[in-house]
Each structure stands twice: as structure tokens, then as C-alpha cells.
C-alpha positions as CSV (number, residue, x, y, z in Angstrom):
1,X,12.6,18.8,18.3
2,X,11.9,19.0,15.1
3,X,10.8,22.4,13.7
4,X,8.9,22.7,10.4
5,X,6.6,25.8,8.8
6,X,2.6,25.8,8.6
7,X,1.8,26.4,5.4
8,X,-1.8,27.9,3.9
9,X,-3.6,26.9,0.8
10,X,-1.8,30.0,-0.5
11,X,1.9,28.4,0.1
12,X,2.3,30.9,2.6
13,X,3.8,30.8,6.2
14,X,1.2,31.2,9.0
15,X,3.0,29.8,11.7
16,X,6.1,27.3,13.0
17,X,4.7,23.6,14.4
18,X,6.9,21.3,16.4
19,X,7.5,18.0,15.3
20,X,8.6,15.1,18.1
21,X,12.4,14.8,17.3
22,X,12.2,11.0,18.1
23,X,10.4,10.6,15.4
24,X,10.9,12.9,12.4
25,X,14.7,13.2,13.1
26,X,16.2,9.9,13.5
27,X,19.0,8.4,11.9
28,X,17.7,6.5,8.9
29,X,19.1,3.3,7.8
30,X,18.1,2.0,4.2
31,X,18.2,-2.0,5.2
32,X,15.6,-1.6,7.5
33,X,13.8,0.7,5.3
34,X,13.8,-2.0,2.5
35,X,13.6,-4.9,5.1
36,X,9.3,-3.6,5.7
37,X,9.2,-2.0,1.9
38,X,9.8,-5.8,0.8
39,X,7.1,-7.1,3.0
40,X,4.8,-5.2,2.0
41,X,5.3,-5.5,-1.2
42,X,4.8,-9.3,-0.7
43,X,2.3,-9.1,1.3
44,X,0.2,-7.5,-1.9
45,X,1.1,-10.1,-4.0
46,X,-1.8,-12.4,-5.1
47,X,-0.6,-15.9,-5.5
48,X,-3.9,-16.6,-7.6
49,X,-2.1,-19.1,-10.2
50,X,-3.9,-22.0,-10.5
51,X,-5.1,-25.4,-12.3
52,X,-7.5,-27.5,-12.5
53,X,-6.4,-31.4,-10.6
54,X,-8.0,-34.2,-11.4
55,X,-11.2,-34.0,-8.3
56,X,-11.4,-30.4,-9.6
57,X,-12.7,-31.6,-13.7
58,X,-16.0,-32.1,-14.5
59,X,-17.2,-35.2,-15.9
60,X,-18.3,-39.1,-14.9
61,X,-16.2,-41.3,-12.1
62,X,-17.1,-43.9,-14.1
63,X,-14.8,-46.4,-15.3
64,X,-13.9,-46.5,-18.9
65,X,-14.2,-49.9,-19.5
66,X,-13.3,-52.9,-17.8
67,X,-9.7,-53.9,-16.3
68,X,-9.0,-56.7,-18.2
69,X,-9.5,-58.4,-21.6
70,X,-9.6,-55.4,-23.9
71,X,-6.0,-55.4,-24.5
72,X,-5.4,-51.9,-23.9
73,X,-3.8,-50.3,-20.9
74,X,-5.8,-49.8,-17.7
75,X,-8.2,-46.8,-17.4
76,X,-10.2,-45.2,-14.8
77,X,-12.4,-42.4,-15.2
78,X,-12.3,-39.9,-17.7
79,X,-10.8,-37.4,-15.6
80,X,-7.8,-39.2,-15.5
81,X,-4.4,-36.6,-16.0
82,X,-3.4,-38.9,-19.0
83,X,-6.6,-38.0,-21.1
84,X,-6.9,-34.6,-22.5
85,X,-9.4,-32.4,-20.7
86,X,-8.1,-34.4,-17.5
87,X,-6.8,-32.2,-14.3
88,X,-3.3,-31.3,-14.2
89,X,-0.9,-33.6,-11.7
90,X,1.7,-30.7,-10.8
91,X,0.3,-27.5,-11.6
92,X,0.5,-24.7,-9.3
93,X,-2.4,-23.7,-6.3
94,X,-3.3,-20.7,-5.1
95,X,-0.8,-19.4,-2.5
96,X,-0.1,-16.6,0.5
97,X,3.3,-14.1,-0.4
98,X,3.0,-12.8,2.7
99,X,4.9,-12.9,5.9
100,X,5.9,-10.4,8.7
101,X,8.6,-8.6,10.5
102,X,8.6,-7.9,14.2
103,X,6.0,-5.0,15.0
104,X,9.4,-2.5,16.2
105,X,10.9,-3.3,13.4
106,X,8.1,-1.7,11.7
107,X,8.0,1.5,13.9
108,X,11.6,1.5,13.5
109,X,11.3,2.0,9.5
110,X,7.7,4.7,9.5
111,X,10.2,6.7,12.0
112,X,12.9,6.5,9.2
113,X,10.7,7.2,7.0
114,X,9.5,10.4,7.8
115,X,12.7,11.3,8.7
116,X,13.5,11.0,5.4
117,X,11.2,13.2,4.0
118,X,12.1,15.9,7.0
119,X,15.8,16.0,6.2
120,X,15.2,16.0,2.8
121,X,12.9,19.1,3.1
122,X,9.9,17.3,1.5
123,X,7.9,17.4,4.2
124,X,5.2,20.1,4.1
125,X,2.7,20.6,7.0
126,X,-0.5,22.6,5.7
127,X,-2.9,24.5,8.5
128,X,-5.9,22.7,6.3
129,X,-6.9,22.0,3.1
130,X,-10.9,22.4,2.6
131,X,-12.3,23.1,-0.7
132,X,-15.7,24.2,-0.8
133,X,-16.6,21.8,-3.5
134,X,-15.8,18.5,-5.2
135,X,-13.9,20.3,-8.1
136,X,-10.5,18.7,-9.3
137,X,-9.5,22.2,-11.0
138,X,-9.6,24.7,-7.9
139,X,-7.5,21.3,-6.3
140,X,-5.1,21.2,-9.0
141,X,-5.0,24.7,-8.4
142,X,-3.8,24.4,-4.4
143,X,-1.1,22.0,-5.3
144,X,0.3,23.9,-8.0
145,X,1.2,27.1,-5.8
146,X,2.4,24.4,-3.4
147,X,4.6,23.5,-5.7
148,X,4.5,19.7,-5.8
149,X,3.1,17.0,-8.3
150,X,3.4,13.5,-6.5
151,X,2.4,13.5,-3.2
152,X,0.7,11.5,-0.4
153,X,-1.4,14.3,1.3
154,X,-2.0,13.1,5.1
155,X,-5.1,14.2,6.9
156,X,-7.3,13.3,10.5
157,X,-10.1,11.7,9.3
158,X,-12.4,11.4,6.2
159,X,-12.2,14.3,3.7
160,X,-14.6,13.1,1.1
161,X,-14.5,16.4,-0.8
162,X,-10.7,16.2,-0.3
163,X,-10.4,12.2,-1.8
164,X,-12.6,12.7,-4.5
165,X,-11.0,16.5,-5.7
166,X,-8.4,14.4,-5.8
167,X,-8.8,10.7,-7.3
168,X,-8.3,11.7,-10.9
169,X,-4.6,13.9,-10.4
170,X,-2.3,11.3,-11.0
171,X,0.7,11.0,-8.2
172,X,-1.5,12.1,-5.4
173,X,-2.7,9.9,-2.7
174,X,-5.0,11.1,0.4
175,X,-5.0,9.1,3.1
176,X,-5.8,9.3,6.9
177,X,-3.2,9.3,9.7
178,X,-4.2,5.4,10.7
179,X,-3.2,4.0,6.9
180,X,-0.1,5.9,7.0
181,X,2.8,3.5,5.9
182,X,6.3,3.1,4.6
183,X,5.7,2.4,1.3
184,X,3.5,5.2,0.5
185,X,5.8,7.6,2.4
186,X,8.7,6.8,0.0
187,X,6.8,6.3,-3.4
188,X,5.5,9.8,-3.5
189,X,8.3,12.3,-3.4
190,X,6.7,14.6,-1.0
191,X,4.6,14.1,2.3
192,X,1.8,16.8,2.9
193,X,0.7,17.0,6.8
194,X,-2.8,18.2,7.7
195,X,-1.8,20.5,10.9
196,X,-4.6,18.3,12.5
197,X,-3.1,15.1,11.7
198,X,0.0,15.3,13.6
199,X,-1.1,14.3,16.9
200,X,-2.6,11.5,15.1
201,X,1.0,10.3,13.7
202,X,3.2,10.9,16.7
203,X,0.3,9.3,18.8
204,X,0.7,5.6,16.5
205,X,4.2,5.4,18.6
206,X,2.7,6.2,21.5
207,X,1.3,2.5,21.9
């Protein structure tokens, strides 16, 4: 087991919460780590180069003129790739980046990664975090007791007053439990728990 403190809006201790050892305390290996962090990183990628080929150009299918007895080499419509504003022979098409890795593989590497943050003591479990009001000041104003400036705040379900307090602080993130990821988990230096969203994480490895 893994034991960390509950922290207030005040960054003060309230209580102690438990955290499943199996998966906030095990050994973390950095190729698997940067085996998923690579794949989703493809996976993002938009392959949206593109060009225009020949049945893609607007203009007539008609032929140029005829086949034989002008004494000039043999056209066919306008469109053609030799002709300027003719579609492109060899250019590149839209394309897919993406591919996967087995789904334990994946489980494997959001363990690791929030063992990483554990061990490292950036890990921070808070017993809420409601604001009475959209306001990005009295948010700023939580997070600076807290003591942190880039962070992916965790919570159970959708904080609307929470996300949009939020949206303009650069370096934080709020997401719910189910988007959780490994690449979010390491680009932010620390990882702020919602007491409440716990049983949401540990219960993702569960399945």
C-alpha cells in the first residue's frame, strides 16, 4: 500500500488515503514508458499532406487535338501531369500515423506512470476542489498555496466551473479519471488527485 496525505484547498493535511500498491508503487521501466508515449504521439499525428492527381483537376476530358497529323507529340486531355495546372503523378495522400500496442502493455505503462509521480513525491491527492464561481483569480489562488504551476488536475466527473477557472492558466490540464493517460501524466510535472477520483483510477485496472 501506498500511503499519501489529503490535502485541502488550503495545502493543509486533513487526513492519510491509501493508494493500491500495485499500482502507484511499481517498478517503473522507461522503455515501456516510451514504447505507449510514442504511440500516442503517432497516433495524433495528422497525415493530411496532400496533392491534387490527375482525376482530382478540374477541367475538360476532352482530347486536345487529334492523334495524328499535327506533328506534335500525342496529347490527351488537359489534365494531363505534363501540362501545367495538371494533377501531380507522385505526390503524397492523406495518411493514418497510427498504430497500437497490446492493451497490457498499456496498463503496464499508466501503472508506471503514476508510480512515477508517487516516488517522486509529485503526486498530490486534494479532499476537493470547488470554487464557488467561474473565476480564474480565486483558482490561481488555490494552486499557488499548493505550490505547483504545471499540473494535470484529476477529478470524477465534469467540473465545469473547475475546467473553465482553469482553461486560460497555462500548464494546467483538468481532466476526468476515464481520459487519464500516459502522456499527460508525464508532461505535466505534478499529478493532482480529486479524493473522489481514486476509486475511479484504481477501478480502470480492475477490468
Amino acid at each position: 500500500m501506498a500511503v499519501v496525505d489529503v490535502l485541502n484547498t488550503e495545502a493543509e493535511k486533513v487526513s492519510e488515503v491509501e493508494l493500491s500498491g500495485d499500482i502507484f508503487d511499481v517498478p517503473v521501466k522507461a522503455s515501456v514508458l516510451h514504447e505507449v508515449v510514442r504511440m500516442q504521439l503517432a497516433c495524433k499525428r495528422s497525415g493530411t499532406a496532400s496533392v491534387k492527381h490527375r482525376s482530382d483537376v478540374k477541367g475538360s476530358t476532352k482530347k486536345l487535338f487529334r492523334q495524328k497529323g499535327t506533328g506534335r507529340a500525342r496529347r490527351g486531355d488537359i489534365k494531363s501531369p505534363l501540362l501545367r495546372g495538371g494533377g501531380s503523378v507522385f505526390g503524397p495522400d492523406p495518411k493514418s500515423y497510427a498504430y497500437s500496442v497490446p492493451k497490457k502493455v498499456k496498463k503496464l505503462a499508466l501503472k508506471m506512470a503514476l508510480s512515477s509521480k508517487y516516488r517522486a513525491n509529485e503526486l498530490i491527492v486534494l479532499d476537493n476542489f470547488n470554487l464557488d464561481k467561474i473565476r480564474t483569480k480565486d483558482f490561481v489562488s488555490i494552486i499557488n498555496k499548493l505550490n505547483i504551476k504545471n499540473a494535470l488536475i484529476v477529478t470524477e466527473g465534469k467540473n465545469e466551473t473547475l475546467e473553465f477557472s482553469s482553461k486560460n492558466v497555462s500548464g494546467i490540464t483538468v481532466m476526468k479519471y476515464e481520459g487519464l493517460n500516459v502522456y499527460d501524466i508525464l508532461k505535466h510535472i505534478h499529478l493532482v488527485l480529486l479524493q473522489s477520483s481514486i476509486s475511479g483510477v484504481e477501478g480502470r485496472f480492475a477490468v
